[in-house]
ZAMARGU-4260 file (C-alpha; in steps of 0.2 Angstrom, whole numbers, plus 5000, padded with zeros to 4 digits):
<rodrens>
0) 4948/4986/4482 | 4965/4974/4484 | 4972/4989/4494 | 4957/4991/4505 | 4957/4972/4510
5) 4977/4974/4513 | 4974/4989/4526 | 4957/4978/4535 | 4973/4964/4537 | 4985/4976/4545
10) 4971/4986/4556 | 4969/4966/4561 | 4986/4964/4562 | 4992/4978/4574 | 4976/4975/4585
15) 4984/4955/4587 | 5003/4964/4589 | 4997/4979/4603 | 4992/4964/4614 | 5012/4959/4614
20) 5021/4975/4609 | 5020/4990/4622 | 5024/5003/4605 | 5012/4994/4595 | 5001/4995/4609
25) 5004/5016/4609 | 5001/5017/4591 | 4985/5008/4591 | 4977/5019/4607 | 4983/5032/4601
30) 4974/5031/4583 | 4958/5025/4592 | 4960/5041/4602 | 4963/5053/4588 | 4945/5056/4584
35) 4942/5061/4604 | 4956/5072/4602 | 4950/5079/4588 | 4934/5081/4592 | 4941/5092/4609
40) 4953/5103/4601 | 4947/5107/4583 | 4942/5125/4584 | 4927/5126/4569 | 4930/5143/4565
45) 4950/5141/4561 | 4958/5135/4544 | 4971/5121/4548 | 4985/5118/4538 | 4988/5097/4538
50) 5004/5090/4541 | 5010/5072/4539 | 5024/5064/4545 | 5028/5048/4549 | 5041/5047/4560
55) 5051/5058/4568 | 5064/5058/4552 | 5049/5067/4545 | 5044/5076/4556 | 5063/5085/4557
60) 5060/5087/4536 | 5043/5097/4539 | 5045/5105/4551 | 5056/5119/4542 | 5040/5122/4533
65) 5027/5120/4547 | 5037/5133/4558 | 5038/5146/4540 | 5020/5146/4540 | 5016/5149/4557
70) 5028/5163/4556 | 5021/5171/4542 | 5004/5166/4539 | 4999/5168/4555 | 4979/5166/4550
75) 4983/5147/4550 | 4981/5133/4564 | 4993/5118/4563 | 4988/5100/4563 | 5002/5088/4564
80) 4998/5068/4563 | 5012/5056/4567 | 5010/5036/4561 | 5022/5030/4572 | 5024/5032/4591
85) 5044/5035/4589 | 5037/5052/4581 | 5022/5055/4591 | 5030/5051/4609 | 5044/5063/4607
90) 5035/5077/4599 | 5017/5076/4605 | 5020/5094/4614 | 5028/5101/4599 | 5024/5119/4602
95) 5024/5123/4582 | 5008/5114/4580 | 4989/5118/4588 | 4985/5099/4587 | 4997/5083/4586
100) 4987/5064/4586 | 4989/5049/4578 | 4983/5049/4561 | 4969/5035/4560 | 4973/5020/4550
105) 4968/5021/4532 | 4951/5015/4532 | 4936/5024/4519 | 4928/5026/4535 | 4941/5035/4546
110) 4947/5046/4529 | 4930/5054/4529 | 4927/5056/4550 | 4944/5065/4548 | 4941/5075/4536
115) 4924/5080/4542 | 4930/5083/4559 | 4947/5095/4551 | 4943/5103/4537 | 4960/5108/4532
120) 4963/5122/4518 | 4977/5110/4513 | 4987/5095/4517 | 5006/5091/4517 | 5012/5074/4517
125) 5031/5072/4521 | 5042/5062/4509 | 5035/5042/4509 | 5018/5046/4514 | 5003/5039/4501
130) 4988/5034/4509 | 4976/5029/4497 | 4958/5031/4505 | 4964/5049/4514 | 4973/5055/4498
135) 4956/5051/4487 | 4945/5060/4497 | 4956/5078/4499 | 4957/5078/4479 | 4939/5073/4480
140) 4935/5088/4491 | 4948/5099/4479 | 4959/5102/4495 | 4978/5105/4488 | 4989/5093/4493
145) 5007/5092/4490 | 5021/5078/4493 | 5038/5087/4502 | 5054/5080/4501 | 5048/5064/4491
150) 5062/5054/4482 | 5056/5039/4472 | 5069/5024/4464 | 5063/5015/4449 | 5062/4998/4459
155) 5049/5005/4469 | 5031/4996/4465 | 5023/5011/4457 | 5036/5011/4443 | 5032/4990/4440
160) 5020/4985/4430 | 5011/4975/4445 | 5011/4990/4453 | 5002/5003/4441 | 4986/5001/4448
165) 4993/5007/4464 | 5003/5021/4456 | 4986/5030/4455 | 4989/5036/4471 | 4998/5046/4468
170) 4989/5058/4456 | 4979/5065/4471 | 4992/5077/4474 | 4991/5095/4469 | 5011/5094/4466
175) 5027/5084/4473 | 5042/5095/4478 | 5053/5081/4477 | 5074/5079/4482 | 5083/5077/4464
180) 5079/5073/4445 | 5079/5057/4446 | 5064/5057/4455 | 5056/5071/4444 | 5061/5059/4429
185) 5051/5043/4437 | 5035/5053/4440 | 5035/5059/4423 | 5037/5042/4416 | 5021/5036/4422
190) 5011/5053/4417 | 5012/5065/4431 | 5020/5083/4429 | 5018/5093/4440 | 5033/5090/4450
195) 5047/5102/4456 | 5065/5098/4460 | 5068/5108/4476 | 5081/5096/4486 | 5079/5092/4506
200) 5071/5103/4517 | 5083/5093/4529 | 5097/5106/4524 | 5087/5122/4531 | 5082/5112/4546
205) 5101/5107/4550 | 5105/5127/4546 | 5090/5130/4560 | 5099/5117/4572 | 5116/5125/4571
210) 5110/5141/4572 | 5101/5136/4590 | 5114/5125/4596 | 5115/5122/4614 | 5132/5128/4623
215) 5140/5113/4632 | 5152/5118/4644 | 5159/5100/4647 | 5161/5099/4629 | 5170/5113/4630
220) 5182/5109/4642 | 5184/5093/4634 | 5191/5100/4616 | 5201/5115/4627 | 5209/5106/4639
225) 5202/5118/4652 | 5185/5124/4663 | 5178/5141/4662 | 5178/5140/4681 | 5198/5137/4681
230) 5210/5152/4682 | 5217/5162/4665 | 5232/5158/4669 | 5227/5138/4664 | 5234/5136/4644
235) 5220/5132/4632 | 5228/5116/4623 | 5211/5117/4610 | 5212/5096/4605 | 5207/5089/4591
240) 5191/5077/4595 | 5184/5063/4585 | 5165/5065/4586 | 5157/5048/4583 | 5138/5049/4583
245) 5123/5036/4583 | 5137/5022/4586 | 5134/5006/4585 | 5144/4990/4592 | 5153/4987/4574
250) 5157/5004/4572 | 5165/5006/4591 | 5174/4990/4586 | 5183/4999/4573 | 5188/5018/4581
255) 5190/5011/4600 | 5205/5000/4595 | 5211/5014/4584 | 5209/5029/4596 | 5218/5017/4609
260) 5233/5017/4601 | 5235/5037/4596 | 5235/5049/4611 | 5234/5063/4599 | 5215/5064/4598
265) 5203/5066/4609 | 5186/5052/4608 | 5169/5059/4610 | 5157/5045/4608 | 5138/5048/4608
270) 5130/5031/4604 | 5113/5028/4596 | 5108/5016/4611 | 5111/5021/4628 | 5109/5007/4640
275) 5120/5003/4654 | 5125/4984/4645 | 5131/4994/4630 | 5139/5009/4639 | 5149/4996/4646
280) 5154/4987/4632 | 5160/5002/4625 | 5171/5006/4643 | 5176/4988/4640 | 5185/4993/4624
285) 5195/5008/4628 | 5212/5003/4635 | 5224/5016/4645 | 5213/5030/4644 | 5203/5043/4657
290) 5185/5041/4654 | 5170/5052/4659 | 5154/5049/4658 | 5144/5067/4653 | 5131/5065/4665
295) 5144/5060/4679 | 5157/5072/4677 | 5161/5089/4680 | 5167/5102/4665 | 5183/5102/4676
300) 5185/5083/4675 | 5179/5083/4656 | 5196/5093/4654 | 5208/5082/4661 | 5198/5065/4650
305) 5202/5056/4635 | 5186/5051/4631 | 5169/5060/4634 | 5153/5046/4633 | 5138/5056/4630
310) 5124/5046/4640 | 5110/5056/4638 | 5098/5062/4624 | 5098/5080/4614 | 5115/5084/4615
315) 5121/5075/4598 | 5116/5091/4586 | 5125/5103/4598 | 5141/5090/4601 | 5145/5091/4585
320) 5150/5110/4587 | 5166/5102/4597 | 5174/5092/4584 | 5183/5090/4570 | 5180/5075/4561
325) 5165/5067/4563 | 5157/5047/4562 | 5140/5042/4559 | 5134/5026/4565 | 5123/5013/4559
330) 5133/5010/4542 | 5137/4992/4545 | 5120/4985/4551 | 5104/4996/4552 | 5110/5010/4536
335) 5115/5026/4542 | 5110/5039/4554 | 5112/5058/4549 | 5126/5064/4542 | 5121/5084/4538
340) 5117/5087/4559 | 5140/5088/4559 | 5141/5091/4540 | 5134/5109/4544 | 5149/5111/4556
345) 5162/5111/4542 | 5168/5091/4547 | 5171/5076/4536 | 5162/5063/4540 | 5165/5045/4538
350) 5154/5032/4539 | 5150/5013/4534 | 5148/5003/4517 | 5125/5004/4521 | 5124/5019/4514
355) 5119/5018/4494 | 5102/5024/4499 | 5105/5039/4507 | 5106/5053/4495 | 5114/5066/4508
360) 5129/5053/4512 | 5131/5050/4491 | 5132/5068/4490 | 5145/5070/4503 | 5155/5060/4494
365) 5153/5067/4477 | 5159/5082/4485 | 5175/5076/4495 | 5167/5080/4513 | 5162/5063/4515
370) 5169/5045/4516 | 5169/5027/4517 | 5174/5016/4526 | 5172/4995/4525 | 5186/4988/4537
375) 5199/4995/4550 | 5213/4997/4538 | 5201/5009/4528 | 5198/5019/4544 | 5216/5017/4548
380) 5221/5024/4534 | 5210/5039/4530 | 5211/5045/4550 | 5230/5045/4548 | 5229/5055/4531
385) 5217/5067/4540 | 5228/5068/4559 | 5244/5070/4548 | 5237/5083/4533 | 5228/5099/4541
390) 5227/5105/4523 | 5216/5088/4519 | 5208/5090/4535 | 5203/5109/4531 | 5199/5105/4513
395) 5186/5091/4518 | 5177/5100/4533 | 5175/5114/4520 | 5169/5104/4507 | 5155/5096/4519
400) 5151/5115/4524 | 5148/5118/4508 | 5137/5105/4503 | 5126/5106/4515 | 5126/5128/4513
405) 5122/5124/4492 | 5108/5115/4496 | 5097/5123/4506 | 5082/5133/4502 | 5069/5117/4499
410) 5056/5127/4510 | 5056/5144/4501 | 5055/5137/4484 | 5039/5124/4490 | 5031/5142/4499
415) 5036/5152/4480 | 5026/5138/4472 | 5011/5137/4487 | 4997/5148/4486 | 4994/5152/4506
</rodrens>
């Protein structure tokens, strides 16, 4: 009842925001229009598998399992529903799904038009997903449904005792396949057993990603010092690069003025916002060195630069491929950003102190692939150990590798345990 009145709020609530908010105002067409989608594109004679997802984060750890079963239970449609327009924007022509909408917000009402309208044979919903009206009516209709890649921490309200009421919600699903013990341990704790440890399917989907990675012939010129267009005769110098992803402002703050002072190294910088006021605070920065700018330069300029800024989007899993240590923004503000997209590439990865609740970054530095860093002398410090040690170097892009290679397989052991 409470949780009813709470979702009649936010449905209010984003209605008022949509008039002030252009993604608000996305999300909020865009679950009024889900039904009319729906309503076009469900074929009645098809058996749709459901997927949930969020956001786009979510969407990357599904869509391992979404792309498994389309490859091999080819009997079944996809439906994939997004909550947020930074998931359904960008992959609302996702060719591994038959239909992509908005999932409608949580309402009695909406949960039962939905289901009405799909049908599904079963329902997926990707790591933080529990929606209460939706999740009652598929166990009410004795439609499987299973949480992927969940992970739960004891301060989270289903595990207070205000919250047990809630924690109800989660009994709806046919099983969790969920990242580590931990979160198997919690569940248990509060009478629910049917739970598998299966890890991340973010591990086969970074495999997946470096297995398709894009060739970037500036990229390449960058790191060999020379363009596939130039003469053999043009030595191969093979630099070492500095790959920092997702950057943010007090991340640059800290390897700029470090990289400006070592000529050794080569700086590829691919920040998490790329708008010309920050792209040229970042140029502002670096001192005494050749700058191009990726999608202003040439692969035969690339060769002769210093420091490569990537100003565009989808090259950041690929990129990675060129480097040989890598850092991840975001640790010193927002919490990190991925860490496994250059951990697959056998590269340490540093990255900032906001990162306790990240399990893939905890395990990195369990492992010895990954680090931490809180202030310039910390970077300082660990980049000169790594520029001055190739064993260390070796050793901790190895150990990274490895990581990520031991813990992959999330999407076969949810499929062993699925009945399709």
């Amino acid at each position: 009842m409470i949780y009813n009145i709470v979702i009649y709020f936010v449905l209010w609530g984003i209605a008022i925001a949509s008039l002030f908010n252009e993604k608000v105002r996305k999300m909020w067409r865009g679950e009024r229009e889900a039904f009319k989608i729906l309503k076009q594109k469900v074929d009645p004679n098809a058996k749709y598998i459901w997927f949930h997802a969020a956001s786009l984060g979510e969407f990357e750890q599904g869509r391992p399992l979404m792309e498994r079963i389309r490859k091999d239970y080819p009997q079944y449609k996809i439906l994939l529903t997004f909550y947020s327009p930074s998931g359904y924007e960008v992959r609302k022509n996702y060719e591994g799904a038959d239909i992509i909408c908005y999932m409608p917000v949580d309402t009695r009402l909406n949960a039962i038009r939905f289901l009405r309208l799909v049908r599904p044979v079963m329902a997926f919903f990707i790591k933080y997903e529990f929606w209460s009206n939706f999740l009652h009516i598929l166990k009410h209709r004795n439609i499987p449904t299973y949480s992927v890649s969940s992970i739960f921490r004891e301060d989270q309200v289903f595990f207070k005792w205000y919250g047990r009421s809630y924690a109800g919600v989660l009994k709806c699903f046919t099983r969790f396949f969920v990242q580590n013990e931990e979160s198997k341990r919690l569940l248990e704790g509060i009478g629910i057993t049917a739970v598998d440890v299966v890890g991340d399917t973010r591990f086969d989907r970074v495999l997946q990603i470096k297995e398709a990675a894009k060739h970037l012939p500036i990229c390449e010129a960058f790191r060999t010092g020379v363009a596939s267009s130039q003469s053999a005769d043009v030595p191969h110098h093979d630099f070492k690069v500095f790959v920092a992803g997702s950057s943010w402002p007090p991340d640059e703050n800290i390897f700029i003025p470090f990289f400006n002072e070592h000529k050794d190294w080569r700086l590829l910088i691919a920040p998490h916002v790329i708008a010309e006021e920050h792209l040229k605070l970042i140029l502002s920065l670096i001192k005494g060195k050749k700058v191009v700018r990726y999608t202003q330069t040439t692969p035969e300029e690339a060769a002769e630069a210093d420091v490569l800024i990537i100003d565009c989007f989808g090259l950041l899993s690929s990129m990675y491929n060129y480097g040989d240590v890598a850092y991840i923004g975001g640790g010193f503000g927002v919490g990190i950003h991925n860490t496994l997209e250059a951990a697959v590439w056998n590269m340490p990865v540093i990255f900032g102190p906001n990162n306790k609740k990240f399990q893939e970054a905890q395990g990195l530095l369990k492992s010895g692939g990954g680090f931490e860093i809180n202030t310039y002398e910390d970077f300082s410090g660990l980049m000169s150990s790594l520029m001055n040690d190739e064993t260390f170097l070796k050793q901790a892009g190895d150990k990274a590798g490895t990581y990520v290679a031991h813990l992959a397989g999330a999407t076969d052991k949810v499929l062993a345990s699925v009945k399709l």
